[in-house]
DSSP file (Angstrom, degrees, kcal/mol; ACC not computed):
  #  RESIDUE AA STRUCTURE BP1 BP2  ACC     N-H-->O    O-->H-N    N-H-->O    O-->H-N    TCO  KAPPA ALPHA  PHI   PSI    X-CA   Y-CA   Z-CA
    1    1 A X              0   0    0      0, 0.0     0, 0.0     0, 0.0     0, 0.0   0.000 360.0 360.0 360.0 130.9   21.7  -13.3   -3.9
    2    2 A X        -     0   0    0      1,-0.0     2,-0.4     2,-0.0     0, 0.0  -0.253 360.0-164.9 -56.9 149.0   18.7  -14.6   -1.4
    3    3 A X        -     0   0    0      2,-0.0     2,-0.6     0, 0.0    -1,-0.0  -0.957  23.3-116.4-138.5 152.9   19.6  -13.3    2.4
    4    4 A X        -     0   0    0     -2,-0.4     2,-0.5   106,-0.0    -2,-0.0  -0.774  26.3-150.3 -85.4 108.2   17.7  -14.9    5.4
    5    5 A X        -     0   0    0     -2,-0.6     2,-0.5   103,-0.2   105,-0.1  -0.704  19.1-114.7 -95.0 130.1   15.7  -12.4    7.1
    6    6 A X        -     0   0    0     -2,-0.5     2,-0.3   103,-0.1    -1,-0.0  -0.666  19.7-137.7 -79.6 140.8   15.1  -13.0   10.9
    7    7 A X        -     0   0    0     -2,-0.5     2,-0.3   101,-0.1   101,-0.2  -0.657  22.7-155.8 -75.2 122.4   11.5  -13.6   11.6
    8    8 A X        -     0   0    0     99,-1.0     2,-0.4    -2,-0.3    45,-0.2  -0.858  15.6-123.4-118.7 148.2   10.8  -11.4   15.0
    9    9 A X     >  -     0   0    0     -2,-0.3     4,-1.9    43,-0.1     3,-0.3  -0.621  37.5 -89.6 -69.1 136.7    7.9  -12.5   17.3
   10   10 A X  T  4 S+     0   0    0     41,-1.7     3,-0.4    -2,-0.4     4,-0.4   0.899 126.9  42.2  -4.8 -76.7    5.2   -9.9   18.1
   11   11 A X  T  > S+     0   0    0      1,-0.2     4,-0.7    40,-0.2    -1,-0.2   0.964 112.6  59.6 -76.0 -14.0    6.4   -8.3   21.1
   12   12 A X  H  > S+     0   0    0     -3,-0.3     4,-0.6     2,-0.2    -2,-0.2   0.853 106.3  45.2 -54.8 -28.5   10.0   -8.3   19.4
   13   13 A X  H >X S+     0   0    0     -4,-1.9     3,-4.1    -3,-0.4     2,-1.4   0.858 115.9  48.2 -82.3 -82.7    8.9   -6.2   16.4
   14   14 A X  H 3> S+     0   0    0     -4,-0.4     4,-2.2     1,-0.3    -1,-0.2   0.555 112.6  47.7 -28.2 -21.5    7.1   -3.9   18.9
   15   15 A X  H 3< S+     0   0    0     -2,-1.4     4,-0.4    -4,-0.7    -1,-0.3   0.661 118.4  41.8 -98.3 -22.1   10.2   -3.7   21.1
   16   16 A X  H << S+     0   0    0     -3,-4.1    -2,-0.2    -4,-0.6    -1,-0.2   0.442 112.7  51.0 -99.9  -0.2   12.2   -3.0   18.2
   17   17 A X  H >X>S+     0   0    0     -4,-0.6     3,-2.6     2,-0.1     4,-0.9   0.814 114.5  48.3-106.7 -73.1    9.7   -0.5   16.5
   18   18 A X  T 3<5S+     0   0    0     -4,-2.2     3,-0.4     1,-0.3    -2,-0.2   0.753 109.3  47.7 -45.4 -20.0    9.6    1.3   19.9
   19   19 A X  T 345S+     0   0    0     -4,-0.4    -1,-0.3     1,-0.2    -2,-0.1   0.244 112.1  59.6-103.2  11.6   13.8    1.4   20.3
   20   20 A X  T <45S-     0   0    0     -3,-2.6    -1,-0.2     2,-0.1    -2,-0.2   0.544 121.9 -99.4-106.4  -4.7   13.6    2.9   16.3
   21   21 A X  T  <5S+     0   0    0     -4,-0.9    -3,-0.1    -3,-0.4    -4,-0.1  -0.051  74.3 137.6 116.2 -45.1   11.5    5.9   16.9
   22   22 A X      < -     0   0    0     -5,-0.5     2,-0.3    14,-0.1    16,-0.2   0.090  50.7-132.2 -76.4 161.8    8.1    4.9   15.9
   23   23 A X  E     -A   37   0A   0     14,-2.1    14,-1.6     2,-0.0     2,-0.3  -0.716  27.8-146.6 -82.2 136.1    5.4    6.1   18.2
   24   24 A X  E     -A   36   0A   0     -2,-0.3     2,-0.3    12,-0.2    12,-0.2  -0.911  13.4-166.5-126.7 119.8    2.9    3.2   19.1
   25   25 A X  E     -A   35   0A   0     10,-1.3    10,-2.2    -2,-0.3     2,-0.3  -0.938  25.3-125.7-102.0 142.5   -0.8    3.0   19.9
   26   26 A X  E     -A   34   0A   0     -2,-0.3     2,-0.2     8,-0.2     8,-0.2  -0.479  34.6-110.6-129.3 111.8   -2.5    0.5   21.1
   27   27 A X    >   -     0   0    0      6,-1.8     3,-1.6    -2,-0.3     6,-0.2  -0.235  40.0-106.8 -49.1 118.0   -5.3   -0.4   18.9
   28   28 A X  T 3  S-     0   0    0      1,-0.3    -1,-0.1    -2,-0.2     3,-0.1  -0.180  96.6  -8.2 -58.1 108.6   -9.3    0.7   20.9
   29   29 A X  T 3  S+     0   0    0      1,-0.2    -1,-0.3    -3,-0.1     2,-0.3   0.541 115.2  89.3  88.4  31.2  -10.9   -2.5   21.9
   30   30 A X    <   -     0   0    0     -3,-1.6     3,-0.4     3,-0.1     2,-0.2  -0.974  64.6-123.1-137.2 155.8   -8.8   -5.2   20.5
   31   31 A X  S    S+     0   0    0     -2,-0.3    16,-0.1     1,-0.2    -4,-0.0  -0.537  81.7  15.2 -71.3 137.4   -5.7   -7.1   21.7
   32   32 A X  S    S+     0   0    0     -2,-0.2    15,-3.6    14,-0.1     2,-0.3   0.627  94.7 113.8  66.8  27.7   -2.6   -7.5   20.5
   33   33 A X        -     0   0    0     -3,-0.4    -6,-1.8    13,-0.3    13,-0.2  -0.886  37.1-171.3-146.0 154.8   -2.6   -4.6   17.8
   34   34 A X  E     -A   26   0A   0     -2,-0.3    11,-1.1    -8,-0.2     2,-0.4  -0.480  19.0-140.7-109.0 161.1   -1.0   -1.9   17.4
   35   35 A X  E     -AB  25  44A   0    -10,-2.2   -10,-1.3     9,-0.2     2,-0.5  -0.932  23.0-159.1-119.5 132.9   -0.8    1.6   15.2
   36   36 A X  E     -AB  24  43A   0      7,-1.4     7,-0.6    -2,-0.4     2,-0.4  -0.905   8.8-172.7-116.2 147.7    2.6    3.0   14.3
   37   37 A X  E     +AB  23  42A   0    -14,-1.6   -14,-2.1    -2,-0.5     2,-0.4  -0.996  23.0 139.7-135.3 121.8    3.4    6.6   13.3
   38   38 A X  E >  S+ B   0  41A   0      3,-1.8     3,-0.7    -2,-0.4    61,-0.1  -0.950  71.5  13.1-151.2 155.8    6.7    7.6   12.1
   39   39 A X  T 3  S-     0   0    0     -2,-0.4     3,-0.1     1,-0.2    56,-0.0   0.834 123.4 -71.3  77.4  12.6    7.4    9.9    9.4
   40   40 A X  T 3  S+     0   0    0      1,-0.2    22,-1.5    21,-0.1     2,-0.3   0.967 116.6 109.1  41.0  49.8    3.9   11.2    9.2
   41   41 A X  E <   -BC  38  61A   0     -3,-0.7    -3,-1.8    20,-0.3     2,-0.3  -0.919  51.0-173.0-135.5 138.0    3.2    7.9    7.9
   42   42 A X  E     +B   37   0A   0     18,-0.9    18,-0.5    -2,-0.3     2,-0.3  -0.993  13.9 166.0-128.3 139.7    1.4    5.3    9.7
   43   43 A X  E     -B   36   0A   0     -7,-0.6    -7,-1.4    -2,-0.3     2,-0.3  -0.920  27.4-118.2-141.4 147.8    0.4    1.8    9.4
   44   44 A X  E     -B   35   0A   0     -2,-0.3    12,-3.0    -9,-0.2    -9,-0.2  -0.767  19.3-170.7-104.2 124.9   -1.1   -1.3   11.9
   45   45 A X  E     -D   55   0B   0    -11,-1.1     2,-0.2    -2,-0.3    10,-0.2  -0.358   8.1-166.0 -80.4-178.9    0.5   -5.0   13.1
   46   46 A X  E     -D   54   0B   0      8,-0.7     8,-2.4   -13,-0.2   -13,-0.3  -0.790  24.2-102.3-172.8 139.2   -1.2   -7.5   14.8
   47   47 A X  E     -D   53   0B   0    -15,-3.6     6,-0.2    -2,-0.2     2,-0.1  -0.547  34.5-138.1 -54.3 138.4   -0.3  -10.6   16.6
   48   48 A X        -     0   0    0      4,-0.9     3,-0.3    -2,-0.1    -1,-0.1  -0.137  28.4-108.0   2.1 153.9   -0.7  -14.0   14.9
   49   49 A X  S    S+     0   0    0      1,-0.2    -2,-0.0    -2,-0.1     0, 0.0   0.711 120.8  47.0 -69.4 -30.0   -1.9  -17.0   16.3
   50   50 A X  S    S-     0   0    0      1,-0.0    -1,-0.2     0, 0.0     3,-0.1   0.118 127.8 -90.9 -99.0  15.5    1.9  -18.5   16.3
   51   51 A X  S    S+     0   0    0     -3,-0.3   -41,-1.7     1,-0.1   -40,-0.2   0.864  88.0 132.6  74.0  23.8    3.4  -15.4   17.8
   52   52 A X        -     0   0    0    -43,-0.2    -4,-0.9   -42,-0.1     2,-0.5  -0.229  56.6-105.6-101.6-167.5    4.0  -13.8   14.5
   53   53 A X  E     -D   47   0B   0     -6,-0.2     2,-0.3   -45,-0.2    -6,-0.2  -0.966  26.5-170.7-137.9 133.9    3.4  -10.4   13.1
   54   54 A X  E     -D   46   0B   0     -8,-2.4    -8,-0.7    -2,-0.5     2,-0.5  -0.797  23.7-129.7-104.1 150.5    0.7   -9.5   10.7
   55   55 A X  E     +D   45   0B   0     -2,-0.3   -10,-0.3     1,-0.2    -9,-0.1  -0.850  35.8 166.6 -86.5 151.8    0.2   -5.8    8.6
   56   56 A X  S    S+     0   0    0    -12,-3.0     2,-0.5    -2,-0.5    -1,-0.2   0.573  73.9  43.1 -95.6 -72.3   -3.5   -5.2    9.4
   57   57 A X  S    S-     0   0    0    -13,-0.2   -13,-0.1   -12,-0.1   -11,-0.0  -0.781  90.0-135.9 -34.3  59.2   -3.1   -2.1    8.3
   58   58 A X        -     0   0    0     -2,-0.5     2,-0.1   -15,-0.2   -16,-0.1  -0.127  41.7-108.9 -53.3 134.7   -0.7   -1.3    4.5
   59   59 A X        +     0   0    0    -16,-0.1     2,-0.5    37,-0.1   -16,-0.2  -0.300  54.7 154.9 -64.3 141.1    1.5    1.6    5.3
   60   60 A X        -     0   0    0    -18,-0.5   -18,-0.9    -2,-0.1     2,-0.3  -0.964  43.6 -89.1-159.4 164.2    0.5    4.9    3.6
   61   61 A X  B     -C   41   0A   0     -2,-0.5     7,-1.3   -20,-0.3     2,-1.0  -0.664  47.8 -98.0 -71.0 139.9    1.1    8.8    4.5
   62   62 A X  E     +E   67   0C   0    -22,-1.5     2,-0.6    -2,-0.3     5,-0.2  -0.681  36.8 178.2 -89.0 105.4   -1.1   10.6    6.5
   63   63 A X  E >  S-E   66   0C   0      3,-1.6     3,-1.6    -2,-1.0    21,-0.0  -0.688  79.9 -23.9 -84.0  92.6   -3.6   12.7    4.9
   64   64 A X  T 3  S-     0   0    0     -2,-0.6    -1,-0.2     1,-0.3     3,-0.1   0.727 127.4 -51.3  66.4  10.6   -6.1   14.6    7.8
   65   65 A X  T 3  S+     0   0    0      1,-0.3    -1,-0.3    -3,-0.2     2,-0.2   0.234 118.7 125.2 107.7  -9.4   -5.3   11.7   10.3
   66   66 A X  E <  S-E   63   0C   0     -3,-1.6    -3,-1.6     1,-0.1    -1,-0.3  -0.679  72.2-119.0-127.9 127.0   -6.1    9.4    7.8
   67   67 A X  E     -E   62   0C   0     -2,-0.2    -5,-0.2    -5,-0.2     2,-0.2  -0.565  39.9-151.1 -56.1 120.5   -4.0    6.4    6.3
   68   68 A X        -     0   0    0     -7,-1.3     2,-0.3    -2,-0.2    13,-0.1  -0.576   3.1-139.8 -79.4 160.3   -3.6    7.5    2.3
   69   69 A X        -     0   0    0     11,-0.3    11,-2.7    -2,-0.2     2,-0.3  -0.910  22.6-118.6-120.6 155.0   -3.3    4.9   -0.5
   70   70 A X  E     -F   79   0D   0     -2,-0.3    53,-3.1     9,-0.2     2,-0.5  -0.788  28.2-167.4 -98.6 136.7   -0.8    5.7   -3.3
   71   71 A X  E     -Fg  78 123D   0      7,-1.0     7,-2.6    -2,-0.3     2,-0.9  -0.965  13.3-150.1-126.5 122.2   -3.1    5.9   -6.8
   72   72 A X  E     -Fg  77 124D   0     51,-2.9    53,-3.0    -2,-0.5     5,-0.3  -0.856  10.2-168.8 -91.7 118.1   -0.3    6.0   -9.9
   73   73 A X        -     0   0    0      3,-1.8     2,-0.6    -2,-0.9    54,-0.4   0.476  40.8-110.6 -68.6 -25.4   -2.0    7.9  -12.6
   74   74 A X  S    S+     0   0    0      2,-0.2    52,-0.1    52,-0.2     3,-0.1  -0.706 117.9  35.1 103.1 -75.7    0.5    7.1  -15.3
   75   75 A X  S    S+     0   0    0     -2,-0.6     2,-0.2     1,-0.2    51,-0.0   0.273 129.5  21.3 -82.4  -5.2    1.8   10.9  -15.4
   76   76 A X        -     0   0    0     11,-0.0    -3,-1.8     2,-0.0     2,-0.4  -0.837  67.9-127.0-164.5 144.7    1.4   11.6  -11.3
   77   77 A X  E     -F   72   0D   0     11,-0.3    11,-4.0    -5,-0.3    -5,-0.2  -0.852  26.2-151.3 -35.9 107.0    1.1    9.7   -7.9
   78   78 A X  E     -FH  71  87D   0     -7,-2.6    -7,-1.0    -2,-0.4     2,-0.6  -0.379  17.2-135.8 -71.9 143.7   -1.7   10.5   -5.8
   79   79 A X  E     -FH  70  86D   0      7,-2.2     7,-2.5    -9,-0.2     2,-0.3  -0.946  39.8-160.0-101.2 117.0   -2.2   10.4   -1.6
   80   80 A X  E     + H   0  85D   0    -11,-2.7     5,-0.3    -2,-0.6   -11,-0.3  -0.827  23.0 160.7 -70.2  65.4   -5.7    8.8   -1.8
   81   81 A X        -     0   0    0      3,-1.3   -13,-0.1    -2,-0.3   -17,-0.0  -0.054  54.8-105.7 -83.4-171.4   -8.1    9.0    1.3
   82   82 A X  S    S+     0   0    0      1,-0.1     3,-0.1     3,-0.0    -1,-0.1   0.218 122.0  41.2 -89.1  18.6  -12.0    8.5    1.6
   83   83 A X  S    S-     0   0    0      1,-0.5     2,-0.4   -17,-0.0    -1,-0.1   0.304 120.9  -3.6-141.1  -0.5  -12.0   12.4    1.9
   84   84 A X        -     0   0    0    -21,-0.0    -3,-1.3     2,-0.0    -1,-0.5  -0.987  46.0-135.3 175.7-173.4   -9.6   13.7   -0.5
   85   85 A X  E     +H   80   0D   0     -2,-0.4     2,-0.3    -5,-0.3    -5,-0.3  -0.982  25.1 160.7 170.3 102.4   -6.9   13.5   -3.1
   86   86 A X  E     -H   79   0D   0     -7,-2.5    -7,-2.2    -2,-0.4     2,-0.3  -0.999  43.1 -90.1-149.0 155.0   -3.5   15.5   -3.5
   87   87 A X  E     -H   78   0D   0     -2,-0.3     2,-0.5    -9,-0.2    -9,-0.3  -0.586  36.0-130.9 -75.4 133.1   -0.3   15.0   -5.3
   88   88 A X        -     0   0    0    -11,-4.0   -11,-0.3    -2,-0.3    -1,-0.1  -0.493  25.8-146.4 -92.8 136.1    2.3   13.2   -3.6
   89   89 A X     >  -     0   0    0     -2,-0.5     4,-1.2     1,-0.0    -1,-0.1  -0.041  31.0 -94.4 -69.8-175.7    5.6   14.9   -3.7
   90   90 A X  H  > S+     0   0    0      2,-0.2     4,-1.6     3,-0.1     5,-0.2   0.912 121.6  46.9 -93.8 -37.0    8.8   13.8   -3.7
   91   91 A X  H >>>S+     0   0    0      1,-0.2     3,-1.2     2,-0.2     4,-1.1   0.999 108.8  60.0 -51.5 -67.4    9.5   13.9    0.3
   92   92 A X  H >>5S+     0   0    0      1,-0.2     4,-1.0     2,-0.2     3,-0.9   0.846 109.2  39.5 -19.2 -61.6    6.2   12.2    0.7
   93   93 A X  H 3X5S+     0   0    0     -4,-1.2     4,-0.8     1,-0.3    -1,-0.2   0.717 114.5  51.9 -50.7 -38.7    7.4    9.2   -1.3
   94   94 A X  H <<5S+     0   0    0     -4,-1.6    -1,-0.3    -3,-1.2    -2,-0.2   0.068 111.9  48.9-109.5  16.1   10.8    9.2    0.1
   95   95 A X  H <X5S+     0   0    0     -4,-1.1     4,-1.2    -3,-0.9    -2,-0.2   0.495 114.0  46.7-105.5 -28.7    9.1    9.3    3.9
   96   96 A X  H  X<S+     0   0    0     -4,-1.0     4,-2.0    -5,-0.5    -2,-0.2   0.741 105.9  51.8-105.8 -21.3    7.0    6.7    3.1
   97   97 A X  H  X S+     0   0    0     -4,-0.8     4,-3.7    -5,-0.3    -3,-0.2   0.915 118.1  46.2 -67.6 -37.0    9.7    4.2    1.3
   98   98 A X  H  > S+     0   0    0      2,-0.2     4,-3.4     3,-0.1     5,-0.3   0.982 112.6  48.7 -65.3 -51.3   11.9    4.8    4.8
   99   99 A X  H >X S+     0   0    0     -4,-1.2     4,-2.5     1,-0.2     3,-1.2   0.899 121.4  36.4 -39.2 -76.6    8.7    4.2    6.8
  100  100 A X  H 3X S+     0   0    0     -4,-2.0     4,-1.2     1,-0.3    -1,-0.2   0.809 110.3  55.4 -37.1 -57.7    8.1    1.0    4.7
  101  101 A X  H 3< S+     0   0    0     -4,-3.7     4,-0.5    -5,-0.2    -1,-0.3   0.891 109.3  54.7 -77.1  -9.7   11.2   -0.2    4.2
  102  102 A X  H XX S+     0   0    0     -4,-3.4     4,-3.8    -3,-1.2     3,-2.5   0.970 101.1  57.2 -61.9 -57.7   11.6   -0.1    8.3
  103  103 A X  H 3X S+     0   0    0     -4,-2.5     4,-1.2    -5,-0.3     6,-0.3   0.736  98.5  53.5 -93.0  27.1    9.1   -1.8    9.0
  104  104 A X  H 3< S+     0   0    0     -4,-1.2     4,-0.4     2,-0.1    -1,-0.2   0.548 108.7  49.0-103.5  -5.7    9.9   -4.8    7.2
  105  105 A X  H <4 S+     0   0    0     -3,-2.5    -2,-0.2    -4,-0.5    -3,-0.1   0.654 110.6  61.3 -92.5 -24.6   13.2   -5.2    8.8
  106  106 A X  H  < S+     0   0    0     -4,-3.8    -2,-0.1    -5,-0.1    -3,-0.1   0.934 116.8  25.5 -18.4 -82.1   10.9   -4.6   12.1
  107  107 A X  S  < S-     0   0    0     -4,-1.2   -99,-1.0    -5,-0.1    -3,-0.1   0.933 118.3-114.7 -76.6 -57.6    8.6   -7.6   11.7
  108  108 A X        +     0   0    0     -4,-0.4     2,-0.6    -5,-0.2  -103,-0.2   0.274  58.6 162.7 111.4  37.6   11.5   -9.2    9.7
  109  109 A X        -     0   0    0     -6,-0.3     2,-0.3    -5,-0.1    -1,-0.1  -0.582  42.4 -82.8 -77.1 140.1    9.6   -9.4    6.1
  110  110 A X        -     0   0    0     -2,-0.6     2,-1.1  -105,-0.1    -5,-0.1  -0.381  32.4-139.6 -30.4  95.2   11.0   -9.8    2.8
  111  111 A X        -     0   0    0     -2,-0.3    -1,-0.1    -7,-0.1     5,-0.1  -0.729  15.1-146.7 -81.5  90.4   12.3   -7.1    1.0
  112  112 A X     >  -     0   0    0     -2,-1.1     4,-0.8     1,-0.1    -1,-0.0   0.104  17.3-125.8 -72.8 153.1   11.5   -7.0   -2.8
  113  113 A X  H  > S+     0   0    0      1,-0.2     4,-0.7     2,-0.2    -1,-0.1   0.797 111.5  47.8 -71.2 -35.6   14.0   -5.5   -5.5
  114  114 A X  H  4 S+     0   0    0      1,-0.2     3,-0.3     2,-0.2    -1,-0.2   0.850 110.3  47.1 -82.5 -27.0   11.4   -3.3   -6.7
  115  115 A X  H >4 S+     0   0    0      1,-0.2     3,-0.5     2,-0.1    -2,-0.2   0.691 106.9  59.7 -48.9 -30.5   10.2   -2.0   -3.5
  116  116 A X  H 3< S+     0   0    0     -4,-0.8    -1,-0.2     1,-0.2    -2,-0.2   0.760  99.5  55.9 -62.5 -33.9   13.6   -1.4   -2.6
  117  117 A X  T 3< S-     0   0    0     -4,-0.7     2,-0.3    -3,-0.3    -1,-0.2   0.532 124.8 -33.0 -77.1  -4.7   14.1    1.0   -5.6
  118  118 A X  S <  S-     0   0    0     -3,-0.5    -1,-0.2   -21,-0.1     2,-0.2  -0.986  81.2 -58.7 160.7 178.7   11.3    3.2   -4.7
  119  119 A X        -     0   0    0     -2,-0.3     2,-0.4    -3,-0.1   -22,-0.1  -0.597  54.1-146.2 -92.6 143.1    8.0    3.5   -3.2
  120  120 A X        -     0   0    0     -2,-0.2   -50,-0.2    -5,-0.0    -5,-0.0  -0.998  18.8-111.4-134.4 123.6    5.4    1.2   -5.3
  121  121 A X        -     0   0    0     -2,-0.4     3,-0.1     1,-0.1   -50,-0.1  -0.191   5.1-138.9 -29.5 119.7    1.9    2.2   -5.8
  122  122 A X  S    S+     0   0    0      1,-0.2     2,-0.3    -2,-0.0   -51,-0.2   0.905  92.0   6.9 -72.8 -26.7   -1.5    0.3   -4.1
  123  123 A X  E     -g   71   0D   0    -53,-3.1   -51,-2.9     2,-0.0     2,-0.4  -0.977  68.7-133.2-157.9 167.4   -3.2    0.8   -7.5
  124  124 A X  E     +g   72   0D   0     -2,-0.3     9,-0.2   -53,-0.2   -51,-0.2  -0.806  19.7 179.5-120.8 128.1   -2.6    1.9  -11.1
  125  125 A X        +     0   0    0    -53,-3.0     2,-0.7    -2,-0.4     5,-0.1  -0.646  13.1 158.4-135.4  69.1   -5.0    4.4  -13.2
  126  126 A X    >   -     0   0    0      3,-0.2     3,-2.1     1,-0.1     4,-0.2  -0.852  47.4-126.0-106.5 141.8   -4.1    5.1  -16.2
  127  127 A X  T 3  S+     0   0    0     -2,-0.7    -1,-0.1   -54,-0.4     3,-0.1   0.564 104.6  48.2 -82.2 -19.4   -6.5    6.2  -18.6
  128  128 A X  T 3  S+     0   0    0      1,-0.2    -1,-0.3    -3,-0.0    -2,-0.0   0.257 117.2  42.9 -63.0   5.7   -5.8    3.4  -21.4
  129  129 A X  S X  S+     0   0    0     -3,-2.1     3,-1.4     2,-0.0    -2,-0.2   0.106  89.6 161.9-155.0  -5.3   -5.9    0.9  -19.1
  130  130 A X  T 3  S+     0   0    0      1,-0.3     2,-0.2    -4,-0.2    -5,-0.1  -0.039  75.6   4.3 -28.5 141.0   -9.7    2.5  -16.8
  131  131 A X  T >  S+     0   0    0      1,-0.2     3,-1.3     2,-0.1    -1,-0.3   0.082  78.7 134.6  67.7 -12.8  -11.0   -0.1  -15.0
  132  132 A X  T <  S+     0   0    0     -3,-1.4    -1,-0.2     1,-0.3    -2,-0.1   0.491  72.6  56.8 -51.3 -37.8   -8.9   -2.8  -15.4
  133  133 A X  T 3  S+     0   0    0     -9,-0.2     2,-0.3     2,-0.1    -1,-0.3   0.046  89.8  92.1 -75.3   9.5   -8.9   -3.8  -11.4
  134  134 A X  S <  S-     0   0    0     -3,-1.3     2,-0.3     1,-0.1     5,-0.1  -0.697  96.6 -87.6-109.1 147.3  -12.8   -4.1  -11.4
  135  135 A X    >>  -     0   0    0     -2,-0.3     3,-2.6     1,-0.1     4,-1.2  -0.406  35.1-111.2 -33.9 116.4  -14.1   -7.5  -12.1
  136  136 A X  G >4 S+     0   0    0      1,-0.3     3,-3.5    -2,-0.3    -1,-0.1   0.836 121.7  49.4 -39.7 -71.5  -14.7   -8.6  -15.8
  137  137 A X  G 34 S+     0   0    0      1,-0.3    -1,-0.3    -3,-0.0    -2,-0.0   0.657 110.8  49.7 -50.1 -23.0  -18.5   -8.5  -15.2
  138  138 A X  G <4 S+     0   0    0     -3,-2.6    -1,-0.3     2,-0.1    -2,-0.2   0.534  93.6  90.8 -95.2 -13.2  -18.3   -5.0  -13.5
  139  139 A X  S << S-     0   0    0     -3,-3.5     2,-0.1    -4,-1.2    -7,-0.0  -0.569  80.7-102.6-116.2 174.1  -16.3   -3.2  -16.4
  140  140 A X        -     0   0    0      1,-0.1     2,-0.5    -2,-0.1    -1,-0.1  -0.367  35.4-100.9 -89.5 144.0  -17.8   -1.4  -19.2
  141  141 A X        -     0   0    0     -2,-0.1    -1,-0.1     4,-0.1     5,-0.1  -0.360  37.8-126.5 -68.0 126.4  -18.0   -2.7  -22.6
  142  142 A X        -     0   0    0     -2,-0.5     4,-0.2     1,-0.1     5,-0.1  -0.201  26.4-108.7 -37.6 151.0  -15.3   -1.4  -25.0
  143  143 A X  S  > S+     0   0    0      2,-0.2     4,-1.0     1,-0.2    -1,-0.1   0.633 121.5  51.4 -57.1 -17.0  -16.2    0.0  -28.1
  144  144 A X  T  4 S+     0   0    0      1,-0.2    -1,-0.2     2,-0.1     3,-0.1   0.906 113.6  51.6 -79.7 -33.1  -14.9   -3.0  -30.2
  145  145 A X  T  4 S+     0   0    0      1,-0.2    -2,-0.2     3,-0.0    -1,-0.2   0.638 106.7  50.3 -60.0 -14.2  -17.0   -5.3  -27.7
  146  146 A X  T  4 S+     0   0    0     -4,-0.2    -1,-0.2     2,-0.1    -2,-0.1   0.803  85.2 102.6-103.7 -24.6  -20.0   -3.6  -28.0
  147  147 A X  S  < S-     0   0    0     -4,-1.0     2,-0.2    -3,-0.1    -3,-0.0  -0.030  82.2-102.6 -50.1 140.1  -20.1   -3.6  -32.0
  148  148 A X    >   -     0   0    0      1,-0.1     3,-0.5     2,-0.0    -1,-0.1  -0.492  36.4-120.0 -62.9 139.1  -22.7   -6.3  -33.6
  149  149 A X  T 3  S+     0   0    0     -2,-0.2     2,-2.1     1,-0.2    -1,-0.1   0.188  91.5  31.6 -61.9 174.1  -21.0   -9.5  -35.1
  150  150 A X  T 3  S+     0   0    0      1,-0.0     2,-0.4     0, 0.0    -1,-0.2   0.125  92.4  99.9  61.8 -26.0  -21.5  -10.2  -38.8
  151  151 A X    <   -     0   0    0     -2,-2.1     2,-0.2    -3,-0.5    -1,-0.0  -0.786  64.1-139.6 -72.2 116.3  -21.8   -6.6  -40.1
  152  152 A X        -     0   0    0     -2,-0.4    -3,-0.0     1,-0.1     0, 0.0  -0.762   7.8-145.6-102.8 174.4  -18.7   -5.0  -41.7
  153  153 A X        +     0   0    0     -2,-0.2     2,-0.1     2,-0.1    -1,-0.1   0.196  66.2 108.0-120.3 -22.2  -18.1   -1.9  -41.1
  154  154 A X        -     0   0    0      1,-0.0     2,-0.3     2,-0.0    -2,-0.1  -0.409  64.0-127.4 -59.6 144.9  -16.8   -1.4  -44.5
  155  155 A X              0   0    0     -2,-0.1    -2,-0.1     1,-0.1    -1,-0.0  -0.738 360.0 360.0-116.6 142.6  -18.7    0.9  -47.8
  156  156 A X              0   0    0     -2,-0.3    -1,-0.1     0, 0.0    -2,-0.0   0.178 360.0 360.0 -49.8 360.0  -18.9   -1.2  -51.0
């Protein structure tokens, strides 16, 4: 069953992000966004032109100060930075699905059935399946792709 999520203006989610716990800084030389820390996970808003609330910023754990991306391996979950790589545990995951799923009652976003069930990966690596997110022209030819047409491959 659908439910109607209230839509909060800019300085409401902030006014409701501060009265929830999360810590807020006020993003270095720009206006009207902010960085939120709770959970040692952190993620960025920004104001709209209509007085709405944008992510800037996708929520992720913090890895060295640093916003991680979750990379699904197929057999493990990953903290992803530009400087390093570790497996995320199961408190990670479950820090960063509360983190997440606050602030999307914050801003007053939509809460999907499968996000709800658990913490959802930013990208998928599985080793049958390499490359897959790259552009057709960028990924490597397969071995069936690369074979010459017209030749079988078959002995007499």
């Amino acid at each position: 069953m659908a439910t109607k999520t209230e839509t909060r203006s800019y300085d409401d989610a902030v006014s409701w992000l501060r009265d929830h716990g999360f810590d807020i800084l006020e993003a270095p030389g720009t206006a009207n966004r902010v960085f939120l820390k709770k959970y040692n996970c952190s993620a960025a808003i920004q104001k709209t032109d209509d007085d709405g609330v944008k992510v800037f910023a996708h929520p992720g754990y913090l890895v060295q100060g640093e916003i991680s991306k979750i990379v699904n391996r197929g057999y493990q979950q990953f903290l992803k930075t530009s400087k390093t790589e570790l497996p995320a545990t199961a408190d990670h995951l479950r820090a960063l699905h509360e983190f997440s799923e606050e602030l999307k009652e914050a801003i007053g976003a939509t809460s999907l059935y499968n996000e709800s069930l658990g913490t959802v990966s930013d990208s998928y690596h599985y080793d049958r399946i390499e490359d897959r997110d790259k552009p057709r022209t960028d990924r490597p030819k397969r071995p069936w792709q690369t074979a010459t047409s017209g030749k079988s491959n078959r002995r007499a």
